[in-house]
Backbone as CSV, one residue per row, in Angstrom:
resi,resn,N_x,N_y,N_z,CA_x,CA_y,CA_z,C_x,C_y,C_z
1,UNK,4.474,17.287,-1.155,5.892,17.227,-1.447,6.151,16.286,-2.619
2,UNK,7.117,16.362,-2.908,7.540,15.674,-4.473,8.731,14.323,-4.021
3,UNK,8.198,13.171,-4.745,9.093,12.240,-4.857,10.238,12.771,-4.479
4,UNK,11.169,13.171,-4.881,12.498,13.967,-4.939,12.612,13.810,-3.304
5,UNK,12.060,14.859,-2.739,12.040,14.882,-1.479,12.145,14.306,-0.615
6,UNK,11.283,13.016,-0.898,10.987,12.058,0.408,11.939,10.863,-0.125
7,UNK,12.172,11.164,-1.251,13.301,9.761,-1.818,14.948,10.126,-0.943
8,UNK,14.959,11.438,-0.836,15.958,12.374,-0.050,16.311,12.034,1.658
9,UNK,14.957,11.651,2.170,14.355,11.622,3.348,15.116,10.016,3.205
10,UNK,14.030,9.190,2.354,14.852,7.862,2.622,16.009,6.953,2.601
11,UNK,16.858,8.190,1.281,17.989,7.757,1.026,18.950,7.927,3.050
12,UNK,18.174,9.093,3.557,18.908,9.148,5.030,19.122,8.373,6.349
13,UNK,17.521,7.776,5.969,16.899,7.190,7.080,16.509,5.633,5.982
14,UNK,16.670,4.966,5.892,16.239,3.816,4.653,15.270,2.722,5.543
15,UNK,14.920,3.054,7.066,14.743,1.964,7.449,13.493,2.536,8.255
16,UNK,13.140,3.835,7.923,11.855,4.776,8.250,10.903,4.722,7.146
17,UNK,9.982,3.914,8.122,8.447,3.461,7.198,7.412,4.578,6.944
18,UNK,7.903,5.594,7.838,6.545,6.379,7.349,7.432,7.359,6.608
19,UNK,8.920,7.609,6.122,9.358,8.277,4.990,8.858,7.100,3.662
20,UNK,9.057,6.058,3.718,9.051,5.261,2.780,7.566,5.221,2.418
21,UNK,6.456,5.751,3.123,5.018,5.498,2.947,4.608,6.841,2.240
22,UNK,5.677,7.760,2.945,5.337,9.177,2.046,5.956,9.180,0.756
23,UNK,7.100,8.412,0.425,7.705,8.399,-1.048,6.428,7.220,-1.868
24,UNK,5.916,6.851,-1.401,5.236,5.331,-2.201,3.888,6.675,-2.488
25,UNK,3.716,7.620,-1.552,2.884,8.117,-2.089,3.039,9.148,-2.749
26,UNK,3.853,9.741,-2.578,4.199,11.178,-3.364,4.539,10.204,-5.105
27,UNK,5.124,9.246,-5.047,5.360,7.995,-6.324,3.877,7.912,-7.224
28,UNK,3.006,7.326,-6.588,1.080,7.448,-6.834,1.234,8.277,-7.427
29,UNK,0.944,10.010,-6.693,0.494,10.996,-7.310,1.405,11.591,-8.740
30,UNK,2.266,10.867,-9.196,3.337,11.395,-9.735,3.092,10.077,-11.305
31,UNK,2.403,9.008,-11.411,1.845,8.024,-11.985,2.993,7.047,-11.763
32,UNK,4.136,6.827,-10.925,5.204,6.484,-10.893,4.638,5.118,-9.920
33,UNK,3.278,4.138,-10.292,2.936,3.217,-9.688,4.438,2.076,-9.656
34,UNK,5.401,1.534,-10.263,6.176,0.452,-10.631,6.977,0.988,-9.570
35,UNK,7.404,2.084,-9.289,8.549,2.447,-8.487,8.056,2.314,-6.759
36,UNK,6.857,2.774,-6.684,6.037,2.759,-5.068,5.650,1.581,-4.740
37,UNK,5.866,0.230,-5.501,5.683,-0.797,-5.080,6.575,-1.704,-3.890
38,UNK,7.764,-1.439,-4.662,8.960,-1.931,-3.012,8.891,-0.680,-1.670
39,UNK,8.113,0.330,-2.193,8.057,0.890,-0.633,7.115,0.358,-0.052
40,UNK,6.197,0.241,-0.626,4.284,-0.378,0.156,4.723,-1.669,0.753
41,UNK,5.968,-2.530,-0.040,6.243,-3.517,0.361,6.717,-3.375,1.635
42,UNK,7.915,-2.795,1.366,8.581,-2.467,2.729,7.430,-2.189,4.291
43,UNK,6.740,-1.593,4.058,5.813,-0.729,5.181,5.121,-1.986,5.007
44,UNK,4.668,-2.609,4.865,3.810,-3.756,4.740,4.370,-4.993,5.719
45,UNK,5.370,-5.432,5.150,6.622,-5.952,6.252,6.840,-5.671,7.558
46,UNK,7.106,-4.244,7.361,7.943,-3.619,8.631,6.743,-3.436,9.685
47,UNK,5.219,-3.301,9.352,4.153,-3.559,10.354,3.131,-4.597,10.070
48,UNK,2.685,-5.387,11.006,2.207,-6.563,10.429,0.651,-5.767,10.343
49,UNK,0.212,-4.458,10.894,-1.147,-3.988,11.696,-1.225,-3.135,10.668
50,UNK,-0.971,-2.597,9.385,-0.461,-1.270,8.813,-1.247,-2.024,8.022
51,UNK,-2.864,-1.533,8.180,-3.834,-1.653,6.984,-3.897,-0.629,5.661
52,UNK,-3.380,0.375,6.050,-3.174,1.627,4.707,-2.439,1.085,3.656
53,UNK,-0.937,0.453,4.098,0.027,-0.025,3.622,-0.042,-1.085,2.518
54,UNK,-1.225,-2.187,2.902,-1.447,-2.873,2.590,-2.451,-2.633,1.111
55,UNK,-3.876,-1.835,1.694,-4.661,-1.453,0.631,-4.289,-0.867,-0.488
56,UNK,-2.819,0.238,-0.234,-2.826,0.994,-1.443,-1.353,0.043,-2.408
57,UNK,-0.844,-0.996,-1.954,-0.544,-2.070,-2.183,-0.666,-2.834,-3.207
58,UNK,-2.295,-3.429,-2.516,-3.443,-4.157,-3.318,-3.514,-3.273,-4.493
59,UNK,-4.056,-2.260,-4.580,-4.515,-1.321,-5.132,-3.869,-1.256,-6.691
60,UNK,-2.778,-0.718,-5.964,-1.037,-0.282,-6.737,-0.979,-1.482,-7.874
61,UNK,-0.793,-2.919,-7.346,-0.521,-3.754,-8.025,-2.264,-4.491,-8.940
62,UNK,-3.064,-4.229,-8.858,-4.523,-4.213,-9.513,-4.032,-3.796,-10.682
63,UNK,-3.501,-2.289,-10.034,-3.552,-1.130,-11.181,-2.385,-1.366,-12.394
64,UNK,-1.340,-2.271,-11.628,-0.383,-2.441,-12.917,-0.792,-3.908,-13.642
65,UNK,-1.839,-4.494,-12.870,-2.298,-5.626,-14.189,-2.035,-6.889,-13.287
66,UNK,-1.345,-6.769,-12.331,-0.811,-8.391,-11.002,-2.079,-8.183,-10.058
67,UNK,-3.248,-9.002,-10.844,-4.316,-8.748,-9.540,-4.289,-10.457,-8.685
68,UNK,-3.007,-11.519,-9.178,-2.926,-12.359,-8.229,-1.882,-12.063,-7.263
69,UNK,-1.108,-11.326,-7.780,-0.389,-10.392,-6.286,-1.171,-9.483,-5.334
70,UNK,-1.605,-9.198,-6.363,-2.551,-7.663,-5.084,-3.385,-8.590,-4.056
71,UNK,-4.132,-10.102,-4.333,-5.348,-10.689,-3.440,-4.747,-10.655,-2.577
72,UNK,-3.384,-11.283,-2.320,-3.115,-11.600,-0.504,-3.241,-10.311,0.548
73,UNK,-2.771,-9.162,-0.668,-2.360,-7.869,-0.028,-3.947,-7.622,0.614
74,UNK,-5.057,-7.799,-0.046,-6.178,-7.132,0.288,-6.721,-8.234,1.200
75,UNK,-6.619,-8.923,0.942,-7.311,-10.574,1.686,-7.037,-10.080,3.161
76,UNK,-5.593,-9.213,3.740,-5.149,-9.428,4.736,-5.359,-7.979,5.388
77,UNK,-5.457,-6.697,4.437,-6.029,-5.583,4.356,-7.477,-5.620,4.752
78,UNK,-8.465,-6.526,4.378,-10.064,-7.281,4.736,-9.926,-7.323,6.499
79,UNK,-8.758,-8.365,6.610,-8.574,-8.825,8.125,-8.558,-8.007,9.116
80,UNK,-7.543,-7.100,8.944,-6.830,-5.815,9.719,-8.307,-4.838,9.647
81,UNK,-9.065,-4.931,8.762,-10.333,-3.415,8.405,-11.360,-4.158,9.884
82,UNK,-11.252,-5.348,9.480,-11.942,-6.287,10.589,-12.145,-6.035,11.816
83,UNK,-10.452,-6.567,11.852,-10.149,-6.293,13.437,-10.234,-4.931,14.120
84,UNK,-10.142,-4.000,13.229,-9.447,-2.868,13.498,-11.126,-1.753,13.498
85,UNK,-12.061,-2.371,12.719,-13.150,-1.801,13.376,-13.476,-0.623,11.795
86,UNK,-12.572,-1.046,10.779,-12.380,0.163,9.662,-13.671,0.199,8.741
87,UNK,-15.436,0.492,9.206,-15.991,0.295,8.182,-16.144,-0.044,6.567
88,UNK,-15.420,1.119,6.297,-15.361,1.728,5.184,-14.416,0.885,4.299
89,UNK,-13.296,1.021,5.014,-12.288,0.194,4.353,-12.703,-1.165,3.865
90,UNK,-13.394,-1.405,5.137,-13.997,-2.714,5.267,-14.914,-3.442,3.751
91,UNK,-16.047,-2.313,3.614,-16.775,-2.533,2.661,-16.234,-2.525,1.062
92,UNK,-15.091,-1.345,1.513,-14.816,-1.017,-0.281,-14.032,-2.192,-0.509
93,UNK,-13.040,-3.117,0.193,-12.390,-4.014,0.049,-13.216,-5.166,0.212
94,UNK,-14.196,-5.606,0.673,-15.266,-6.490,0.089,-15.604,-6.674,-1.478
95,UNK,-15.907,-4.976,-1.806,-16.574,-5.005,-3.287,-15.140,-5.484,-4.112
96,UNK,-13.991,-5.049,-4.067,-12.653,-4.888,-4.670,-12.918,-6.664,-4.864
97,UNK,-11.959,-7.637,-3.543,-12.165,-8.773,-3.655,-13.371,-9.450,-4.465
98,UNK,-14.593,-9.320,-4.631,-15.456,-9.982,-4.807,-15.418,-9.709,-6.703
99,UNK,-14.798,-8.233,-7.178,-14.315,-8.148,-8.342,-13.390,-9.333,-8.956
100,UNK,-12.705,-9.656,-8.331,-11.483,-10.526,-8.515,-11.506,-12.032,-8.378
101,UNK,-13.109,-12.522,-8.015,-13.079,-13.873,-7.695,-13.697,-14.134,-9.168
């Protein structure tokens, strides 16, 4: 689905994280990284456990050049992969961080 859409969705519901997680991403695929940043935020906030939220976050803000914003995002994205048992996540956000020190 297209930005448009889910921006539609949130303008309805503004306080629904997983519309706001689908606009931050339909935003990504669209190169519209600057605009999907206060949603990742939002969903980031609104669950303290929401490791997705967080990584593509980190990610998001790497990618626009704020890689001392993105550390906390991933530092805490690391934690949650931890706890949460997320191999994968686990490892690729090892290599990410260890880029950045």
């Amino acid at each position: 689905m297209s930005s448009a859409r889910f921006a539609a969705l949130v303008t309805a519901q503004p306080e629904n994280e997983m519309f706001r997680f689908s606009l931050a991403q339909a935003l990504l695929r669209e190169g519209k990284d600057t605009e999907a940043v206060p949603h990742l935020e939002f969903c980031a906030a609104k669950k303290a456990d929401w490791m997705m939220a967080r990584i593509l976050l980190g990610k998001t803000l790497l990618a626009l050049g704020r890689a001392t914003d993105a550390k906390p995002w991933l530092e805490q994205a690391l934690q949650l992969a931890i706890e949460q048992n997320h191999e994968d996540p686990e490892r690729e956000l090892r290599g990410i961080l260890a880029e950045l020190s």
